[in-house]
BALOBA-1460 file (C-alpha; in Angstrom, 3 decimals):
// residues 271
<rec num="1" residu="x" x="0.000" y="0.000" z="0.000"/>
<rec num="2" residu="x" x="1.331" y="3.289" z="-1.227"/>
<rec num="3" residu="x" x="-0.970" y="6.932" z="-0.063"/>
<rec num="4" residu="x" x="2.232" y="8.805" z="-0.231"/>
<rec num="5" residu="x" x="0.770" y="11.641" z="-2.269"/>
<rec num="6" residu="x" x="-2.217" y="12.013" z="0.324"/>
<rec num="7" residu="x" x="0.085" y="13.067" z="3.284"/>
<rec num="8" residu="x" x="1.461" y="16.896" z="1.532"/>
<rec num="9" residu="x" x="4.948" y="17.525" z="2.590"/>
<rec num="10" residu="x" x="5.760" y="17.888" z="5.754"/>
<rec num="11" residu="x" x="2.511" y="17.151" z="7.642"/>
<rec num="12" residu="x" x="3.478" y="16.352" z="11.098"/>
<rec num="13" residu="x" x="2.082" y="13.616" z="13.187"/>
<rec num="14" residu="x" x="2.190" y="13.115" z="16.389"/>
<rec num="15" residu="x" x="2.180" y="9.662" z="18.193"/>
<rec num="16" residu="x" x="2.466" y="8.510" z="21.858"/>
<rec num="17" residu="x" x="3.521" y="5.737" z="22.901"/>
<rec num="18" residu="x" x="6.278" y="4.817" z="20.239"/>
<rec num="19" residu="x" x="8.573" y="3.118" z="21.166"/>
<rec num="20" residu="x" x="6.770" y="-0.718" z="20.791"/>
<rec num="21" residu="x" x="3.674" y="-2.629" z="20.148"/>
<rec num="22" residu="x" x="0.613" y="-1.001" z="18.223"/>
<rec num="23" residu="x" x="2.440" y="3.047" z="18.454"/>
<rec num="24" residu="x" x="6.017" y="1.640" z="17.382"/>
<rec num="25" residu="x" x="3.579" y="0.260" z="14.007"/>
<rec num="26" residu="x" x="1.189" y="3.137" z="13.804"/>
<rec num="27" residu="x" x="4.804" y="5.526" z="13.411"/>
<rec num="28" residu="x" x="6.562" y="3.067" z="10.699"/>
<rec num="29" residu="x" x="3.570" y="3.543" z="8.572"/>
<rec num="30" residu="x" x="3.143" y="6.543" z="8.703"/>
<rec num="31" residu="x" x="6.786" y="8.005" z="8.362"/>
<rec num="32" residu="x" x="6.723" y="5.278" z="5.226"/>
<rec num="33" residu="x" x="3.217" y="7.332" z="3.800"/>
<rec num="34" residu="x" x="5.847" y="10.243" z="3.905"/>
<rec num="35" residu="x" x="4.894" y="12.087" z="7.247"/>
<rec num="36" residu="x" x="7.099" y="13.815" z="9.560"/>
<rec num="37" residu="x" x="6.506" y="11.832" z="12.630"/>
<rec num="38" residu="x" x="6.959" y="12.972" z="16.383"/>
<rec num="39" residu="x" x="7.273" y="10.010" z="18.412"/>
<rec num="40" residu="x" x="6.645" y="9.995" z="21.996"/>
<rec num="41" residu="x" x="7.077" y="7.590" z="25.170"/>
<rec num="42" residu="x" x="8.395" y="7.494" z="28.730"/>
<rec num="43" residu="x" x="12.498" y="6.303" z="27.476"/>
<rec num="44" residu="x" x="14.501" y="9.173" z="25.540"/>
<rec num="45" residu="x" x="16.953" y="6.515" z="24.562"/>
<rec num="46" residu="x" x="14.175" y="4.433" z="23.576"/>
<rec num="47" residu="x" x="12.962" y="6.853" z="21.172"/>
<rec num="48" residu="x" x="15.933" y="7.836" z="19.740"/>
<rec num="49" residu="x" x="16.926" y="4.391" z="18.363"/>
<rec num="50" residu="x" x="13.315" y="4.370" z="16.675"/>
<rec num="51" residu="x" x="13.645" y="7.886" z="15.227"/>
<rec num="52" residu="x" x="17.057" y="7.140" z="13.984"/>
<rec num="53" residu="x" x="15.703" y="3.548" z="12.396"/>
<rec num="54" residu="x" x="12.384" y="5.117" z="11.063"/>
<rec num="55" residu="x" x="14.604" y="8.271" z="9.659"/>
<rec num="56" residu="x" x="17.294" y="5.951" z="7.968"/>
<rec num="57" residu="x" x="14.570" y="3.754" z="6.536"/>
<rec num="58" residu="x" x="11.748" y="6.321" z="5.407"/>
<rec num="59" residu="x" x="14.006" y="9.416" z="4.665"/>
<rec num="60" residu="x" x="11.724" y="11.858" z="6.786"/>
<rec num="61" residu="x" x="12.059" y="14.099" z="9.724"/>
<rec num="62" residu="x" x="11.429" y="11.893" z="13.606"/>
<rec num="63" residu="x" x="11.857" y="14.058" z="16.288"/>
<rec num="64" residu="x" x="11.985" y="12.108" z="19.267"/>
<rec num="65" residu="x" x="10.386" y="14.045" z="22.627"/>
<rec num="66" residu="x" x="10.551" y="11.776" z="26.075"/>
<rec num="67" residu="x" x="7.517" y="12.212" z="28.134"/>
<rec num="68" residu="x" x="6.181" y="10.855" z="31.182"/>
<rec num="69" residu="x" x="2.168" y="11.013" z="30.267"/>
<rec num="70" residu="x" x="1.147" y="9.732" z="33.817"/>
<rec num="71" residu="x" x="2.380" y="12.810" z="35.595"/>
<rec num="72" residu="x" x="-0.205" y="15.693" z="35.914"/>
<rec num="73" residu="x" x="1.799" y="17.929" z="33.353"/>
<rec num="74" residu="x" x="2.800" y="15.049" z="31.172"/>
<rec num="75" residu="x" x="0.857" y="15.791" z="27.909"/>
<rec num="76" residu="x" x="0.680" y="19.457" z="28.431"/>
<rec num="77" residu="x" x="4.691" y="19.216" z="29.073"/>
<rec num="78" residu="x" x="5.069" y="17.372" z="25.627"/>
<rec num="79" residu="x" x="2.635" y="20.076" z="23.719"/>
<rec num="80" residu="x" x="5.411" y="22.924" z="24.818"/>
<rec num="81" residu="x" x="7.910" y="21.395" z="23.291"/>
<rec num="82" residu="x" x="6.622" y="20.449" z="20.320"/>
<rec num="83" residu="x" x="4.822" y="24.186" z="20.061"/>
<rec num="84" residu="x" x="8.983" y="25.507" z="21.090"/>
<rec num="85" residu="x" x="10.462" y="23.649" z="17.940"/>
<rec num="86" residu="x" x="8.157" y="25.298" z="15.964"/>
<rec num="87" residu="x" x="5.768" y="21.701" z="15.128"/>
<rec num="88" residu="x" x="2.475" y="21.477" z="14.339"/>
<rec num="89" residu="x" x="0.415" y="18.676" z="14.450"/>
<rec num="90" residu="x" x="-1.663" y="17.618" z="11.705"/>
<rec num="91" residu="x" x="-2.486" y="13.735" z="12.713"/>
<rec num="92" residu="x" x="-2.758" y="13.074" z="16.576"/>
<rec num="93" residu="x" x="-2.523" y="9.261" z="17.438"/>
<rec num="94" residu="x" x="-2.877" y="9.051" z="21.164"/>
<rec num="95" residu="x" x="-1.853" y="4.934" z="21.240"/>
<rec num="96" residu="x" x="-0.018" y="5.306" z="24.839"/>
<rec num="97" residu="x" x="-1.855" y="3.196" z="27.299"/>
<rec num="98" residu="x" x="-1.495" y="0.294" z="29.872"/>
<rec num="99" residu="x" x="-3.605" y="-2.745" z="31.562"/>
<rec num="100" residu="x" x="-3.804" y="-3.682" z="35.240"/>
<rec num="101" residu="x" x="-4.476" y="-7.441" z="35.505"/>
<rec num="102" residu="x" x="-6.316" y="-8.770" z="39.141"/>
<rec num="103" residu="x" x="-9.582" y="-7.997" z="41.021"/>
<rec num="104" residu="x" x="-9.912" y="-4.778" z="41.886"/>
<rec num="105" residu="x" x="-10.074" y="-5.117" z="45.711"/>
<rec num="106" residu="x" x="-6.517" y="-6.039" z="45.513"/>
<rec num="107" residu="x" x="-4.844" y="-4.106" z="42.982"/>
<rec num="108" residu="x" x="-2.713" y="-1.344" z="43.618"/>
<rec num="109" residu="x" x="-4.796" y="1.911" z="43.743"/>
<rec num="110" residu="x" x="-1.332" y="3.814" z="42.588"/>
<rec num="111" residu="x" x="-1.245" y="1.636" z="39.881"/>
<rec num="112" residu="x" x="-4.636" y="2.515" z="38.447"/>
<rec num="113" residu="x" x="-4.586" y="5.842" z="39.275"/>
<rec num="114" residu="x" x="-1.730" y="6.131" z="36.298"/>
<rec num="115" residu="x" x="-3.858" y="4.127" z="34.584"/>
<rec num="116" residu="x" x="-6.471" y="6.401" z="34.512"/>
<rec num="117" residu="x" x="-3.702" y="9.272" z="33.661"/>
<rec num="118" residu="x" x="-2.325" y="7.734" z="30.798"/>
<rec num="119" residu="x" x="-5.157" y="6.061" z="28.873"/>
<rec num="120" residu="x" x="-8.134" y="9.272" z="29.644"/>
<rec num="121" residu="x" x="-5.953" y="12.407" z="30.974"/>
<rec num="122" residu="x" x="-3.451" y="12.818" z="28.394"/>
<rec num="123" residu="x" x="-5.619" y="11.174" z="25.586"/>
<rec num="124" residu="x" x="-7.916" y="14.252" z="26.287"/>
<rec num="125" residu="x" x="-5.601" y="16.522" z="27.144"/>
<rec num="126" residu="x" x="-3.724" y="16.137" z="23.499"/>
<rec num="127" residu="x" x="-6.830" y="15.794" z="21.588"/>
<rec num="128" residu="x" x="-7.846" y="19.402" z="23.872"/>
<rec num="129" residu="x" x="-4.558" y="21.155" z="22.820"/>
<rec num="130" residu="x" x="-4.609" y="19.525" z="18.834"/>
<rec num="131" residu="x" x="-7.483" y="20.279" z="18.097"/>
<rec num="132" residu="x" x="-8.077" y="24.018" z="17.673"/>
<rec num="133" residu="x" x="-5.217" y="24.299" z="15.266"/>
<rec num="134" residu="x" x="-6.558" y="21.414" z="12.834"/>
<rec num="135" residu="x" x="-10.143" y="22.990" z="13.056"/>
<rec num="136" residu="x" x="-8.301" y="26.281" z="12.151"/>
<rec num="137" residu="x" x="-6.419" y="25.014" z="9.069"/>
<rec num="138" residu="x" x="-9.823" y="23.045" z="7.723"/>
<rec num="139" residu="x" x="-8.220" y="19.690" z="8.199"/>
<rec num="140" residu="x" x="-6.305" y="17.099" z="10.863"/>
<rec num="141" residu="x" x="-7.040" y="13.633" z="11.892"/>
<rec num="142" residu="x" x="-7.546" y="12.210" z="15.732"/>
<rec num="143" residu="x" x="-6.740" y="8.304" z="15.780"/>
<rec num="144" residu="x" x="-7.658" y="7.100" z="19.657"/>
<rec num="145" residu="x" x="-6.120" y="3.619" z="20.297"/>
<rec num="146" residu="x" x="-9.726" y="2.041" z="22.169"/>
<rec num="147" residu="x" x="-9.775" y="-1.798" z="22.217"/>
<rec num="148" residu="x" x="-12.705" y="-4.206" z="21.835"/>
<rec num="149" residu="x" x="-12.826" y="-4.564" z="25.908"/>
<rec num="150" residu="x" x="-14.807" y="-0.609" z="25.376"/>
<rec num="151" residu="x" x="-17.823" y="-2.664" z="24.398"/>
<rec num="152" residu="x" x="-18.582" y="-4.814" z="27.544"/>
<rec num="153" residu="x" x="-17.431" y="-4.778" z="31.525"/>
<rec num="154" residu="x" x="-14.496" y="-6.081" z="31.868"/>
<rec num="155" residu="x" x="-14.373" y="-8.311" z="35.422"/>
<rec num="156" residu="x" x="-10.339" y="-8.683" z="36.387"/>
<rec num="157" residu="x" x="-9.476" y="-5.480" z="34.419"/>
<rec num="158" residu="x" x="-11.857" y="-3.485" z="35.136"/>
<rec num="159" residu="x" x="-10.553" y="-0.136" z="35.777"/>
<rec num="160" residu="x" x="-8.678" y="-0.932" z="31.911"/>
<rec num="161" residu="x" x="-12.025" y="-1.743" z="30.139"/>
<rec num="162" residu="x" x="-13.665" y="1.287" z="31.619"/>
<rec num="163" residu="x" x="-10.914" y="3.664" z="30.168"/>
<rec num="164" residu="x" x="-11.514" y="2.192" z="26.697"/>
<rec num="165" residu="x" x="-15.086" y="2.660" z="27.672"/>
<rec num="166" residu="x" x="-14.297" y="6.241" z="28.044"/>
<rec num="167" residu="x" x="-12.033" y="6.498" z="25.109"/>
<rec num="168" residu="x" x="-14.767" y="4.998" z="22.621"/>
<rec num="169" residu="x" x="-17.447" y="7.008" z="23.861"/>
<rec num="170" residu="x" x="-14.991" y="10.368" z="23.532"/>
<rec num="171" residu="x" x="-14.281" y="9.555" z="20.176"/>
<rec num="172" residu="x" x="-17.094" y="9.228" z="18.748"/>
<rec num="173" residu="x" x="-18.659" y="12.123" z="20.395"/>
<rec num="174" residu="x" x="-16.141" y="14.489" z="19.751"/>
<rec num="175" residu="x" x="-16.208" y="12.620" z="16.059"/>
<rec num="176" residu="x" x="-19.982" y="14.209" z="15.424"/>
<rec num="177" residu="x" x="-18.987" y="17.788" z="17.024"/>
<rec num="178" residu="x" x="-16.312" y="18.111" z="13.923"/>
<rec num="179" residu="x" x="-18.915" y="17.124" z="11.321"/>
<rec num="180" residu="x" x="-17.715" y="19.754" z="8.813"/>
<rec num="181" residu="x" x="-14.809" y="21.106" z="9.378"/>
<rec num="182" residu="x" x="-12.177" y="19.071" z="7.911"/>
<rec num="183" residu="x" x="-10.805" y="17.247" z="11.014"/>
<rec num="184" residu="x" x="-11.840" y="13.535" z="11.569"/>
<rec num="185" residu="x" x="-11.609" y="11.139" z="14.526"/>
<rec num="186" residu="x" x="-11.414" y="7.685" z="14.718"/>
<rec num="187" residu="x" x="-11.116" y="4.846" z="17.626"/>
<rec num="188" residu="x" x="-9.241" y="1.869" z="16.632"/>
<rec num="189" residu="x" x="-10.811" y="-1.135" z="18.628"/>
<rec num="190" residu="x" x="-8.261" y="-3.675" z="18.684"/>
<rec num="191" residu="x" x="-8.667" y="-6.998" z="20.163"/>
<rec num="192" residu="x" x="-5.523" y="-8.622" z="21.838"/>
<rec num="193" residu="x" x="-2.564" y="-7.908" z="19.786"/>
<rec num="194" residu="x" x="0.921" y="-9.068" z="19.749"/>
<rec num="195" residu="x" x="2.921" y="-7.113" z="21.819"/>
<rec num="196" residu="x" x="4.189" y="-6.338" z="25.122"/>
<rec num="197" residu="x" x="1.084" y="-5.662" z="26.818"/>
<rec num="198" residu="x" x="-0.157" y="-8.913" z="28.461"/>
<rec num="199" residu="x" x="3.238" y="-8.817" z="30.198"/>
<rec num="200" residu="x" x="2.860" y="-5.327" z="31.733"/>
<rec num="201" residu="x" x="-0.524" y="-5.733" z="32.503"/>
<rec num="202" residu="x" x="0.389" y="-9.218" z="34.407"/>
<rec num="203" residu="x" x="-2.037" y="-11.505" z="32.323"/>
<rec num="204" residu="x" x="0.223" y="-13.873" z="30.730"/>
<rec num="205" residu="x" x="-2.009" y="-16.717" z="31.686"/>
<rec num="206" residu="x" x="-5.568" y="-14.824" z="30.773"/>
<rec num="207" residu="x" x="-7.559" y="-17.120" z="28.583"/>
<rec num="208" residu="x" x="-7.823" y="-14.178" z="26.653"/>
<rec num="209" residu="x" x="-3.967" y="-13.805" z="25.089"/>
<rec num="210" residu="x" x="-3.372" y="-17.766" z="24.826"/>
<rec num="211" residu="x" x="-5.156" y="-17.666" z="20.899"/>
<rec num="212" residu="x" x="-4.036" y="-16.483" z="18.167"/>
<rec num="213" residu="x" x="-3.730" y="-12.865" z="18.502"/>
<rec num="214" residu="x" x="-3.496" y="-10.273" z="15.189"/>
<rec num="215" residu="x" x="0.349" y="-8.916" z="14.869"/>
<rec num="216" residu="x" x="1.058" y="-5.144" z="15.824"/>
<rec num="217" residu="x" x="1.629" y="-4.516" z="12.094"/>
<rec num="218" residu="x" x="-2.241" y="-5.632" z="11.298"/>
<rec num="219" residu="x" x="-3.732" y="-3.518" z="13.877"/>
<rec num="220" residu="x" x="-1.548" y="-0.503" z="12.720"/>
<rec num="221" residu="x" x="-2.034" y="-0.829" z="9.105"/>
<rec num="222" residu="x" x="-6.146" y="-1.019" z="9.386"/>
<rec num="223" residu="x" x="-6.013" y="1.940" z="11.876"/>
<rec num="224" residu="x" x="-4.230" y="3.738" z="9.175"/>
<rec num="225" residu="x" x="-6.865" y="3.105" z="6.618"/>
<rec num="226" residu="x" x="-9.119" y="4.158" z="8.971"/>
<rec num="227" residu="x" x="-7.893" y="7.224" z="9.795"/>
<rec num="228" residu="x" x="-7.397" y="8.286" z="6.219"/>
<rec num="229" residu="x" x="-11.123" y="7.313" z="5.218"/>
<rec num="230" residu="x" x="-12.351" y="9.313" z="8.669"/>
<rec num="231" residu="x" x="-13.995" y="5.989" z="9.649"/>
<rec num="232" residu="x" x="-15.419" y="7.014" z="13.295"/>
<rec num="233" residu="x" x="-14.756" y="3.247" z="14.298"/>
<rec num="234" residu="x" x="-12.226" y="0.271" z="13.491"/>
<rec num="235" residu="x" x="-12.164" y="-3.060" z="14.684"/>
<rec num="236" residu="x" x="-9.652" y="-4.760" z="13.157"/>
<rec num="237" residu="x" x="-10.274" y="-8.714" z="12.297"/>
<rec num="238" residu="x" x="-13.232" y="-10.412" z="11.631"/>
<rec num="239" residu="x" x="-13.349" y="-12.150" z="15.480"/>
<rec num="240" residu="x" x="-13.053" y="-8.770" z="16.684"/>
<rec num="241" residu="x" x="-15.670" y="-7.104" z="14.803"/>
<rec num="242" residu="x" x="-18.590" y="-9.592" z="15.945"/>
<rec num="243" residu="x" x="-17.700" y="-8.079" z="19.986"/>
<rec num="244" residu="x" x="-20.196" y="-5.261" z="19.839"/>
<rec num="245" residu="x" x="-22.602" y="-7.299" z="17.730"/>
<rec num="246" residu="x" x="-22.652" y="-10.050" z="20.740"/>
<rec num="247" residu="x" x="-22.735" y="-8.087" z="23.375"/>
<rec num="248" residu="x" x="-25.855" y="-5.804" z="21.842"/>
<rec num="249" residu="x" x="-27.354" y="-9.417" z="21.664"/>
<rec num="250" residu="x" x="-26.374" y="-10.526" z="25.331"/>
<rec num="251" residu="x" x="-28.183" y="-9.585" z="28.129"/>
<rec num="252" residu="x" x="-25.981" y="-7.237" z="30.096"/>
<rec num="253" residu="x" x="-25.279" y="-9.050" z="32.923"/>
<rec num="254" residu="x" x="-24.586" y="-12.423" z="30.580"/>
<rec num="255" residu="x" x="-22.053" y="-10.115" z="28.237"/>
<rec num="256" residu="x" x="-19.987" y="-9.244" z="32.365"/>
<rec num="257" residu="x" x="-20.433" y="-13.234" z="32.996"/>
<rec num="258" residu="x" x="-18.663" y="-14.406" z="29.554"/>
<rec num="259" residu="x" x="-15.992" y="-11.125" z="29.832"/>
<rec num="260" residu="x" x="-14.935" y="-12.624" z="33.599"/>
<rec num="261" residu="x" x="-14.687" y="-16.223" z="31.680"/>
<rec num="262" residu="x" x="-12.668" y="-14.843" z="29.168"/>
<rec num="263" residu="x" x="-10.400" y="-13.021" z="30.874"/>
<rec num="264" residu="x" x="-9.460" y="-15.563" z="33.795"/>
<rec num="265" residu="x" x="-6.167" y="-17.369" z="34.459"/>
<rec num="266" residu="x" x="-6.358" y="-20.499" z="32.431"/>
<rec num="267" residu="x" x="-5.113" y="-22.496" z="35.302"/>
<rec num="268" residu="x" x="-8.190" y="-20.932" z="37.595"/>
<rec num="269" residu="x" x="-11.016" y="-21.505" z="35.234"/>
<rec num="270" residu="x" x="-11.966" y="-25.448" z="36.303"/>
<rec num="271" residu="x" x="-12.261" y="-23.520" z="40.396"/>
């Protein structure tokens, strides 16, 4: 796939969480589709071995900007320095998130509580500070990294689920506010993906990550269609796409029952 000539020169996009997994993908394709890419995540050094391998391989500008996007001035931080080296952003992917595996009584409350920062402060917080300027120039795209756990309760993670709850919802609202004036926003649903999350989030042995799972790569290239058609919602895979479809058919409190199965240990779920 080759959409060079719809990204004019030097559009600038922006995207958190960079340096692996679904953002690492997201900013490959789109410094290959000829955008100037800003990448963003917590390790400088991180980030500067991807900007110098996405530079080297796509022959555009990476500027690499480490950020911290639990902290209360996290995004806000990022947005000066972007706005001091003179940047504008023309395609905001807000893809930085994390999951918190275990039942809620017993998790750690710190824990969630950057949770909560990461996947709903700065996502609005950098969509908040975008915005104006792509509703000003008559054109920008929004691409919020959701998942398929936005569609039902989530028993085990469920502080996670309700963030992509949030982050769905947001989207599309704020999707139907910009009918009009060039700027588009899209969620990209994902289902479990290949990539470094299970292990942060502590569910190596969910029921849930021990199937096949779609590659990083997949999940980045369909967001990217997405967000160049203005699609207000992508699920990527077949599988995936019949979540909201079930659920809508479930009664509610059957859709919680068959999350909790899903999602428990695999050496638990004969207790």
């Amino acid at each position: 796939m080759n959409t060079t000539a719809s990204a004019t020169p030097r559009q600038q996009a922006l995207i958190t969480g960079a340096s692996t997994g679904i953002g690492l993908e997201l900013a490959s394709v789109l410094a290959r589709e000829g955008y100037a890419v800003v990448i963003t995540a917590r390790s400088q050094a991180a980030l500067e071995g991807v900007a110098r391998g996405l530079s080297a391989a796509h022959g555009v500008p990476v500027h690499p900007v480490g950020a911290d996007l639990s902290s209360p001035q996290g995004a806000a931080g990022l947005m000066r320095e972007i706005d001091a080296a003179g940047l504008s952003v023309d395609v905001l992917v807000n893809n930085a998130g994390f999951g918190l595996f275990g039942g809620f009584a017993t998790t750690p409350l710190e824990n969630e509580q950057r949770m909560i920062a990461v996947n709903i402060s700065a996502l609005v917080t950098l969509t908040k500070l975008c915005l104006p300027g792509m509703v000003e120039r008559h054109r920008g795209r929004v691409l919020n990294v959701a998942s398929t756990a936005a569609f039902l309760p989530g028993p085990n993670m469920a502080v996670y689920y309700a963030t992509k709850a949030f982050v769905l919802s947001f989207s599309e609202a704020i999707a139907d506010e910009l009918r009009g004036t060039g700027v588009t926003v899209t969620a990209l649903c994902p289902g479990p993906t290949e990539t470094a999350f299970q292990r942060v989030a502590g569910m190596q042995k969910s029921a849930l990550v021990q199937g096949t799972m779609m590659s990083a790569a997949d999940v980045a290239e369909a967001g990217y269609r997405g967000l160049l058609a203005g699609d207000p919602v992508v699920i990527p895979g077949f599988a995936n796409s019949m979540v909201p479809l079930l659920v809508r058919l479930l009664p509610r409190r059957l859709a919680t029952i068959v999350s909790r199965r899903a999602a428990e240990e695999t050496n638990t779920k004969s207790k």
